[in-house]
Each structure stands twice: as structure tokens, then as C-alpha cells.
C-alpha positions in Angstrom: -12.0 -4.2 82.3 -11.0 -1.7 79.5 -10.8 -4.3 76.7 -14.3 -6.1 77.7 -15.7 -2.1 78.0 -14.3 -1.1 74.9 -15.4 -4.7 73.1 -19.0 -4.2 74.7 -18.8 -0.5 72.9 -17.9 -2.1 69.4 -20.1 -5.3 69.8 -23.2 -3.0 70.7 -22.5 -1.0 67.8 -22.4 -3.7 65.3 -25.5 -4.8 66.8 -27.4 -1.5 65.9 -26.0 -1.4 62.4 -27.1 -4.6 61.9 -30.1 -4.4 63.1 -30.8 -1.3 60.6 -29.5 -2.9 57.5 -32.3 -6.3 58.4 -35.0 -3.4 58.9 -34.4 -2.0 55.5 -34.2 -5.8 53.7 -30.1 -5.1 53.0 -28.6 -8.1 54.7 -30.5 -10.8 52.7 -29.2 -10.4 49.7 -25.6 -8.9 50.4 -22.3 -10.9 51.0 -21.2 -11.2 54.4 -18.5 -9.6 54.3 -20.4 -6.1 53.2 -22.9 -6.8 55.9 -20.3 -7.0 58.9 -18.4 -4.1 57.6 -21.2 -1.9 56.9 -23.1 -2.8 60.0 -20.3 -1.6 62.1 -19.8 1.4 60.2 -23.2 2.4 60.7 -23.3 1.3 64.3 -20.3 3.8 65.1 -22.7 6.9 63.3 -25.6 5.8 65.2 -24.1 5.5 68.3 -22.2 8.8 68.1 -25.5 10.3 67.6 -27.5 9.0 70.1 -24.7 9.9 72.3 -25.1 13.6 70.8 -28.5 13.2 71.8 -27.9 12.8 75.2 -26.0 15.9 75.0 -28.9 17.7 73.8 -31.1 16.8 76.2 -28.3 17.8 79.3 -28.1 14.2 80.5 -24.6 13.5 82.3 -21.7 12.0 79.7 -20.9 9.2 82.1 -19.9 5.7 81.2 -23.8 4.3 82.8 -25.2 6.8 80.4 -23.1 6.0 77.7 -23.6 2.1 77.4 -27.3 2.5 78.6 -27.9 4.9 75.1 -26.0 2.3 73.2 -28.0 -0.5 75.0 -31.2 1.7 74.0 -30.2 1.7 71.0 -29.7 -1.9 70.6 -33.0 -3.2 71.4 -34.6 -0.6 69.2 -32.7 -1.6 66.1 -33.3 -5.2 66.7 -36.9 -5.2 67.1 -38.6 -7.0 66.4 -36.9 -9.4 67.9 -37.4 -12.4 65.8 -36.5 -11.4 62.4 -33.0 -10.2 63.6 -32.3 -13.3 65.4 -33.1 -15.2 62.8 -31.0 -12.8 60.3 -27.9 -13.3 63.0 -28.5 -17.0 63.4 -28.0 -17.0 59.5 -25.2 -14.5 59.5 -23.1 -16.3 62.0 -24.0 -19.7 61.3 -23.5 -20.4 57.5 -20.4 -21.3 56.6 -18.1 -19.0 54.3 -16.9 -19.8 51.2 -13.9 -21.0 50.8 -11.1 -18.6 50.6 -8.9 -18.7 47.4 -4.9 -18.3 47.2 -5.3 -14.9 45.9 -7.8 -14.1 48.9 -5.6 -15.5 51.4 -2.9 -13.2 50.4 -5.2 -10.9 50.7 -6.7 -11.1 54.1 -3.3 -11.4 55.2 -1.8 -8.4 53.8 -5.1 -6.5 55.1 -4.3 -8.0 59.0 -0.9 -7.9 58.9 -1.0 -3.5 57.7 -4.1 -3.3 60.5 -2.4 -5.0 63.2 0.6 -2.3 62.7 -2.2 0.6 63.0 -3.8 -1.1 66.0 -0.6 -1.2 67.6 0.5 2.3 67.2 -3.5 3.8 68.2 -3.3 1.5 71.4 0.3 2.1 72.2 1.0 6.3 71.0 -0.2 9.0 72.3 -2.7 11.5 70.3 0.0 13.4 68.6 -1.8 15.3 65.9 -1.6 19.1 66.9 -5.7 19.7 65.4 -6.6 16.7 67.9 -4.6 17.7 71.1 -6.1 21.3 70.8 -9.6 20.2 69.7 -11.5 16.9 69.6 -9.4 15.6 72.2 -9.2 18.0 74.2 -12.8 18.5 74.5 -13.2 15.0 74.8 -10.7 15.0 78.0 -13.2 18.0 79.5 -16.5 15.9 78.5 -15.2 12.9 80.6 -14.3 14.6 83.4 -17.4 17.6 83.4 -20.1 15.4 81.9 -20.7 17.6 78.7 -19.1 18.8 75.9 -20.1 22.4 76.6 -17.2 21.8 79.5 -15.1 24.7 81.0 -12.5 24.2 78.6 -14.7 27.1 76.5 -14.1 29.2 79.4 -10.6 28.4 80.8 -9.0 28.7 76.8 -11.6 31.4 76.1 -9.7 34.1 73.1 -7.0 30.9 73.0 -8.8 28.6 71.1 -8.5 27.6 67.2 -11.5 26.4 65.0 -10.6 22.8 66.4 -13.1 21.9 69.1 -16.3 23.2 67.6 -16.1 21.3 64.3 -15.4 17.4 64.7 -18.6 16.6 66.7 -18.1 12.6 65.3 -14.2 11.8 66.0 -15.1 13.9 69.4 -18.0 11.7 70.7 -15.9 8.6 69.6 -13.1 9.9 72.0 -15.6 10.4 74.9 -17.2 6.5 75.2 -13.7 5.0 74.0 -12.0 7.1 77.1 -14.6 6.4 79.1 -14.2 2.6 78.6 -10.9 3.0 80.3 -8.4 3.2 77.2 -5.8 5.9 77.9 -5.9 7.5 74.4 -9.4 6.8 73.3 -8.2 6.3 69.2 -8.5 2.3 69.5 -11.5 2.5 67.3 -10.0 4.0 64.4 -8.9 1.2 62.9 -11.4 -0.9 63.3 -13.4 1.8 61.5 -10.9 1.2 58.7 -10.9 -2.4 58.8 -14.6 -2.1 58.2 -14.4 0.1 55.8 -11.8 -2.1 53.9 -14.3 -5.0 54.2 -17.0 -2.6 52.4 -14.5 -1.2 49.7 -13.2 -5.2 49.2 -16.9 -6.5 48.8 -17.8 -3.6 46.2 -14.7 -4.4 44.4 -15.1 -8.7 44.3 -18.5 -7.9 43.4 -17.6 -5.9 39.8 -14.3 -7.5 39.4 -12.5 -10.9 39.8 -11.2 -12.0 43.2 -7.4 -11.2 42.6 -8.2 -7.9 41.0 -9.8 -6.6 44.0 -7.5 -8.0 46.3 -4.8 -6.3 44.2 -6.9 -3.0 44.2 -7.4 -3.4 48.0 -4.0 -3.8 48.7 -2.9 -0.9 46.7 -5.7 1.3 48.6 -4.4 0.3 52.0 -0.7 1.4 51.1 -1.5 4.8 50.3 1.0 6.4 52.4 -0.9 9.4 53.8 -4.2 7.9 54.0 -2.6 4.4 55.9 -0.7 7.3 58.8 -4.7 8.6 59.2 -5.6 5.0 60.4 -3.4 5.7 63.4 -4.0 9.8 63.6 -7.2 11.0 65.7 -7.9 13.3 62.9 -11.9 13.7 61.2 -10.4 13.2 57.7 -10.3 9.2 57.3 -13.9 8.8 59.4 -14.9 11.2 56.8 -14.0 9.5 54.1 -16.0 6.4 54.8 -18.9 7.6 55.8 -18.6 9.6 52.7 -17.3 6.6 50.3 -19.7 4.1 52.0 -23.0 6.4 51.1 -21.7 7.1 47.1 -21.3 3.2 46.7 -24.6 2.8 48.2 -26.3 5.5 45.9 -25.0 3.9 43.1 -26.9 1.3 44.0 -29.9 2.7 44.5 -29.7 4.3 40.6 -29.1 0.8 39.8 -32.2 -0.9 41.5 -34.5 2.1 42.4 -35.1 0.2 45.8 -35.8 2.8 48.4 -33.9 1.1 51.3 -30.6 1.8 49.5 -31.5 5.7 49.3 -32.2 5.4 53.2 -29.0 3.8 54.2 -27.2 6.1 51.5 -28.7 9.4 52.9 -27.7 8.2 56.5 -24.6 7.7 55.7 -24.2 11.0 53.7 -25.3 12.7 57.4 -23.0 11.0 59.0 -20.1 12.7 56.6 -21.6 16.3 57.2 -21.9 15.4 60.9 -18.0 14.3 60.8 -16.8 17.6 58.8 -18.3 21.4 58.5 -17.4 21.4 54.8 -18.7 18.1 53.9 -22.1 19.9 53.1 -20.7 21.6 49.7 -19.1 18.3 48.7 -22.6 16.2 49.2 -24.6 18.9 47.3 -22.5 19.0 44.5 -22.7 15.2 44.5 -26.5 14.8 44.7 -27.2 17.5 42.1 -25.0 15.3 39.7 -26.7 12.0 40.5 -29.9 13.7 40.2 -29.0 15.2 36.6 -27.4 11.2 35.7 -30.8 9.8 37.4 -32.7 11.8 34.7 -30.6 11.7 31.7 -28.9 7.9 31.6 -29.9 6.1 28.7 -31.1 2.9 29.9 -34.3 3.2 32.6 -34.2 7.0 33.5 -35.6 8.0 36.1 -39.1 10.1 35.8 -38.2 13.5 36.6 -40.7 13.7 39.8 -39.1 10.7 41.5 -35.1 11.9 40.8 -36.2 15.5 42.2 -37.6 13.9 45.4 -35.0 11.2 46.2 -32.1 13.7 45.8 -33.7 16.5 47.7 -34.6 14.0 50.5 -31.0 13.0 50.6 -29.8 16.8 50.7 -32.2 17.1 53.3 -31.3 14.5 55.5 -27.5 15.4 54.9 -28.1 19.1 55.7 -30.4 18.2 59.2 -26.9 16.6 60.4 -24.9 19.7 59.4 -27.7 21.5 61.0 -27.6 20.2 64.4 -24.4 20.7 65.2 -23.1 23.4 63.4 -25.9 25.4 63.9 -27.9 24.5 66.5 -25.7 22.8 69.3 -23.0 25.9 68.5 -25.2 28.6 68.9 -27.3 27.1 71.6 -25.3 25.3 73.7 -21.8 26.3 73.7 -20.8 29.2 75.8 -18.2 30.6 73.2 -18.9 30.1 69.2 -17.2 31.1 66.3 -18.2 34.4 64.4 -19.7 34.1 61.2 -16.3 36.4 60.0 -14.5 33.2 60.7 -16.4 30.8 59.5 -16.7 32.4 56.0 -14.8 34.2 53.8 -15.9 34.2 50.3 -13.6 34.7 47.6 -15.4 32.4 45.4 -15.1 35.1 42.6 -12.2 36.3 42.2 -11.6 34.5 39.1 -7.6 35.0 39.7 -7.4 33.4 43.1 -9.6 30.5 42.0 -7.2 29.6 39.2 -4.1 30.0 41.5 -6.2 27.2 44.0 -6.8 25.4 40.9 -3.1 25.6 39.7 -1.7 24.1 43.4 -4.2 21.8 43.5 -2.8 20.3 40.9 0.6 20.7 41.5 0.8 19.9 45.3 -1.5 17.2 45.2 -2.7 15.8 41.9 1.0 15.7 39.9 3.1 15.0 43.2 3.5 11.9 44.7 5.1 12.3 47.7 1.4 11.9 49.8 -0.5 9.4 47.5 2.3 7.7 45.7 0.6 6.3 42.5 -2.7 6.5 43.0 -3.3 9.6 40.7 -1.5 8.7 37.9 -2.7 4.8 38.3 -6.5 6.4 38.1 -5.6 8.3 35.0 -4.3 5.9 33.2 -6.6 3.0 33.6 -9.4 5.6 33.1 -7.9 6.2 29.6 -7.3 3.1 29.0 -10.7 2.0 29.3 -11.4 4.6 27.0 -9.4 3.8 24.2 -9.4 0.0 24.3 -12.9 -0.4 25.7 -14.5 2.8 24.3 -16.2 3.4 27.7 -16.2 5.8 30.5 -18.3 3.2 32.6 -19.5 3.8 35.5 -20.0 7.4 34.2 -21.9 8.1 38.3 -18.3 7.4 39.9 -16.7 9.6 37.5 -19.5 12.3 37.9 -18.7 12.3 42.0 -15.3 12.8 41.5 -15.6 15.5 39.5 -18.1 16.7 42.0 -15.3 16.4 44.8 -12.8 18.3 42.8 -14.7 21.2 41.7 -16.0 20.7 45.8 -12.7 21.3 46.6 -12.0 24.3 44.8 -15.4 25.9 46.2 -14.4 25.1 49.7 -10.8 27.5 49.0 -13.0 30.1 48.2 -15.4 30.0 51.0 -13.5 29.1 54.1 -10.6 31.0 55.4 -9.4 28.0 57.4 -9.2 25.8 54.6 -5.6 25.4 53.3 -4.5 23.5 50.1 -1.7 21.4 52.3 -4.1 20.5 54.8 -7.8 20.8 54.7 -7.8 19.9 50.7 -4.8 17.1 51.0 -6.5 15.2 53.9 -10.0 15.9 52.0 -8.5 13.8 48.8 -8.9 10.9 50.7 -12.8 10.8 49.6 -11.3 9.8 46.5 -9.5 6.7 46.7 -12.3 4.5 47.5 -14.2 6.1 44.2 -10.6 5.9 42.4 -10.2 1.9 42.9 -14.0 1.3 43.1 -14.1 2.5 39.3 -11.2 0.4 38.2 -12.9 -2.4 39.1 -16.5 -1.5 37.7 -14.7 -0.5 34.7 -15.0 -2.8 31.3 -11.4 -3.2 30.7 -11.6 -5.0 34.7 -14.6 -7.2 33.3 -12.6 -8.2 30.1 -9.9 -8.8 32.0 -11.4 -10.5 35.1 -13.2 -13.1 31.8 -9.8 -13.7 30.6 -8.6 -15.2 34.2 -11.7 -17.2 35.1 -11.2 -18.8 31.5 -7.4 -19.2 32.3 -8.4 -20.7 35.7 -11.0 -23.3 33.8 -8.1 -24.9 31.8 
């Protein structure tokens, strides 16, 4: 009963995604491959936050209420009903291409690494320390009180860390995957990661050739850290692609100017604030430098009117996520909320102690590679490379978000006590590694050398 439960959970979600992306004219021209992995993606945010909805409206967490608001939410995504089911008819029914050597090792690399992580989230226990004495616990309290404004606020009242009132996503995830019956709850992770892969992989074969991106893909999937966080009921690898997911999708809406990839990239951008409190710098920073790329990039700028709009719409919709919990369901609905005192703690100033966060940044985390292995140094190196062979910093958006994350980064030490370089910032780099890969293959010296192999092949 668990499994079917749990299945019914996932399979509703995909519907809901899926049924957004046909609404906004995405699946028709996008391969397969995007559209499964971004439809479940989606799903999960939507789902979480119709859940949240519930919340706000003081209807009983319970397992009827639960799939009933993800049945809801089904039928309202998929309407009307004959457009979808004629977009699923050709979604499942058309045959895939044929899968190349190189993809095969691929695929089977990618199952073989996910089958280990959905092993160990079935099998182990929550173990992170920030889970046990946060989003689970308040999950634990939710399914057995019916809310997350549960006793636990009173019972561990002057005993409790920053943990439960800021992971609003990984915490609702916990409460319908527990409900379902699994002991643990963390069985969706990595499927969220599978998905994700799938989205990262499509981008990637897209821009580059075939054995590139499964190369790239590979690589992004060993990352040491960031492959333990697809077992680890933490908020930093749901973070990440949500966050990942809605820069690849901005990109291209600067590329088109079609307004249904702006929706599903500001979506996606409240889903990252609604998954971590300090996501809200990071997205600003990032939507002021599109904005500023939208305006000034040499072939088709944008008009000034329309750049200013679409960017402050995105903000907007980002912030409205941030808003609703952190604001409103904190102060409103919890009996016990963090003080402002703890919350903030600006030091953004002092010029010295931004330096020192600058200086072990880059030590720690951008010069070691005892977390990330290669990554860095890989990303530094092709991005020079490109430079001085192809005399191009292509796609200049990519690099313009990264920087945006950095200097993010360094903002974030300066305004929240809680954040800590070994922690908050080296779980946080995993926003990178999507945009890191991503720009490899996007890059000219990938499109020179992805030319040289498909002649190679036509010998």
C-alpha cells in the first residue's frame, strides 16, 4: 500500500506539471526527455504548495486531504481535458529515438549512481542533524497533529534552532511522503534528482553533441558532496533545481522573448525562495543582471519598457513565495517565531570582514577539492579556454548568474548570522554546477568540437 500511495503521489504530480507546461505551449516543441523531467519537477513545487494552502486555510494534514489537493490539482492543470490528452497520447505514444552507444553508457551510469541513492533514502534513516531537529521533525508533528503549527513549538519552546521555521518545501515533501506510509519520508529525493538530471542532460544534448553531454552529465552526477545530498533530507539539493531549472529557462526566454518561458521561469524562481530564506538575495541579484544583459546584448535588445517589466514581474513573483512563508505563515500562524535579532545581522560593511568571507570562500571552497573534486578548476579552465582559442565568453547570461551567486554569497555572510562558510555557503555552491556544465556545453569551443565528431562519425 506504501509503494502504490507514494507512486499515486509522484504520478499525480507529474500530472500537474505536465499539464502546466501544455497550458503554456512548452511541451510541443521540447524533447521528451525535458518535458518528463521538468513536469515532475514542477509537479513536486505545485503540489507542495497547494498542500501549504491547505495549511493556510486550517484544513486537517491528513492523507484524504492530501491526495484530494493533489487530485484538485490535477484536474485543474489538465483542463481542458482534450488538449492534454491529446498532448499525453503524443507524449507516451511516439516512439523515442534511438539511443546511441555513447547514450547508452550514459543512461546507464545515471541508473546505476540513482539506484545507489534510492537505496540508501529507502533503506537509512534521516541522519542529517538540520533535518532530525527541523524539517523532519516538524513533519513527524504535522502527521500526527494535522498542522505544521503542531505542539512541537510549544513542547521545544527556548530549545529550538533556526531549523523548523525555514524549509517550508523539503518539510511539506516529508509530510505526504510519510503520510503515504514510507517510514523515512526522503524517497522522493532522488527522483527529484533524476528529474532534474533529465532537465540538465536535455539542456546540454541540445547545445552540445550527444557524448559531450553525457560526459558532462556524468561528471555532474559524481560530484562528491552534491551526489551524498541526493540521499540527505537537507533543502540545499531541492534548492538547487528549482533554482538551476528557472535560470535555464530564463535564458530561454532572452533567447525567444516568448512569454510562457518567463512564466514557468518565474515559478520556478518561487519555488527556490519557497525552498530557502536566503534564496531571495541570490534571485535579485540574478534578475537585475539579466535585466541589464536584456537591455544591453548586441543582437535584438530588448526595449527598455519590456526588460523593466518582465524582470520586476519575476522578482515579484519570486518575493510573493518568500513572502508567504517567511513572513506571513511565521508571524501569523506559528505560535513561536524567530526575532528579527536572529534573523539579521548585518555586517555587510565592514569592508574587513567582507574580505576575510571573500578570502575563505575561496580557499575552503573554490581552491579545495576535497567537496567538489574538479569541478572548479574544470569550469576555469574550459572558460579560458574558450577564450583564448575561441575568443568568446559565450553564453555571457550564464556567466553573469554565476557571478550573481558568488557576489550572492558573500552578501548573505554579511546579513545572516546563521549563515556559515562550511555550511550554509558550501551546500549553497551547488546552484552552480548545473550553470558550471550547462556553459561548457553552450560554449563555442563545445560547438567546434561537437562539428569535429559528427564529421568524424560521417566517415
Amino acid at each position: 500500500m506504501t509503494f502504490f500511495l507514494s507512486f499515486l503521489i509522484l504520478l499525480c504530480q507529474f500530472f500537474i506539471g505536465f499539464g502546466l507546461l501544455v497550458r503554456c505551449k512548452f511541451v510541443e516543441d521540447s524533447p521528451k526527455i525535458l518535458t518528463a523531467g521538468l513536469s515532475l519537477i514542477l509537479g513536486m513545487g505545485i503540489s507542495c504548495f497547494g498542500v501549504f494552502i491547505e495549511e493556510l486555510l486550517r484544513i486537517p494534514l491528513t492523507l484524504t486531504s492530501v491526495l484530494a489537493v493533489n487530485v484538485i490539482l490535477v484536474l485543474i492543470a489538465l483542463f481542458p481535458f482534450a488538449s492534454t490528452i491529446e498532448a499525453l497520447k503524443n507524449f507516451f505514444s511516439s516512439p523515442l529515438k534511438g539511443v546511441k552507444p555513447y547514450g547508452f553508457v550514459t543512461l546507464c551510469l545515471v541508473l546505476f549512481f540513482m539506484f545507489i541513492s534510492g537505496w540508501l533514502s529507502y533503506y537509512s534513516p534521516v541522519l542529517s542533524v538540520d533535518a532530525i531537529a527541523g524539517p523532519d521533525l516538524v513533519a513527524k508533528y504535522a502527521v500526527e497533529q494535522g498542522t505544521m503549527a503542531s505542539s512541537v513549538f510549544y513542547d521545544l519552546e527556548g530549545n529550538l534552532s533556526n531549523q523548523p521555521f525555514y524549509a517550508p518545501y523539503i518539510t511539506i515533501m516529508q509530510i505526504q511522503f510519510r503520510l503515504a506510509g514510507n517510514p523515512f519520508g526522503q524517497v522522493w529525493i532522488p527522483i527529484m534528482a533524476l528529474a532534474f538530471i533529465a532537465v540538465l542532460y536535455s539542456k546540454m544534448r541540445s547545445q552540445t553533441h550527444g557524448a559531450i553531454a553525457g560526459i558532462l552529465t556524468v561528471l555532474f552526477i559524481m560530484i562528491p558532496e552534491m551526489f551524498f545530498y541526493t540521499t540527505s533530507l537537507l533543502t540545499d539539493y531541492s534548492n538547487a533545481v528549482f533554482f538551476g531549472c528557472s535560470v535555464m529557462i530564463v535564458m530561454d526566454y532572452v533567447r525567444t522573448k516568448e512569454n510562457k518561458y518567463l512564466i514557468l521561469a518565474s515559478i520556478l524562481m518561487g519555488f527556490a525562495c519557497f525552498t530557502r530564506i536566503d534564496t531571495i538575495v541570490l534571485a535579485g541579484l540574478g534578475i537585475l543582471s539579466t535585466g541589464l544583459y536584456m537591455i544591453s546584448k548586441k543582437e535584438e535588445p530588448f526595449p527598455l519598457q519590456k526588460a523593466l517589466l518582465s524582470m520586476s514581474g519575476m522578482f515579484v513573483v519570486s518575493f510573493l513565495f518568500f513572502f508567504l512563508w517567511n513572513i506571513l505563515y511565521i508571524s501569523t500562524y506559528l505560535p513561536v517565531k524567530p526575532t528579527a535579532e536572529e534573523q539579521l545581522y548585518v555586517t555587510l560593511f565592514d569592508f574587513g570582514k567582507v574580505m576575510k568571507n571573500i578570502g575563505e570562500i575561496n580557499e575552503k571552497l573554490v581552491f579545495d577539492t576535497i567537496y567538489f573534486a574538479y569541478t572548479i578548476p574544470i569550469f576555469f579552465v574550459w572558460v579560458l579556454i574558450n577564450a583564448a582559442i575561441r575568443r568568446s565568453f559565450q553564453p555571457l547570461l550564464l556567466l553573469l548568474w554565476i557571478l550573481s551567486i558568488y557576489v550572492g554569497f558573500v552578501i548573505i555572510l554579511g546579513l545572516f548570522p546563521a549563515a556559515v562558510i562550511d555550511w550554509t555557503i558550501k551546500r549553497g555552491f551547488f546552484k552552480f554546477f548545473a550553470l558550471f556544465y550547462l556553459f561548457i556545453a553552450s560554449s563555442n569551443l563545445s560547438k567546434w568540437l561537437d562539428a569535429k565528431i559528427t564529421s568524424w562519425e560521417a566517415r
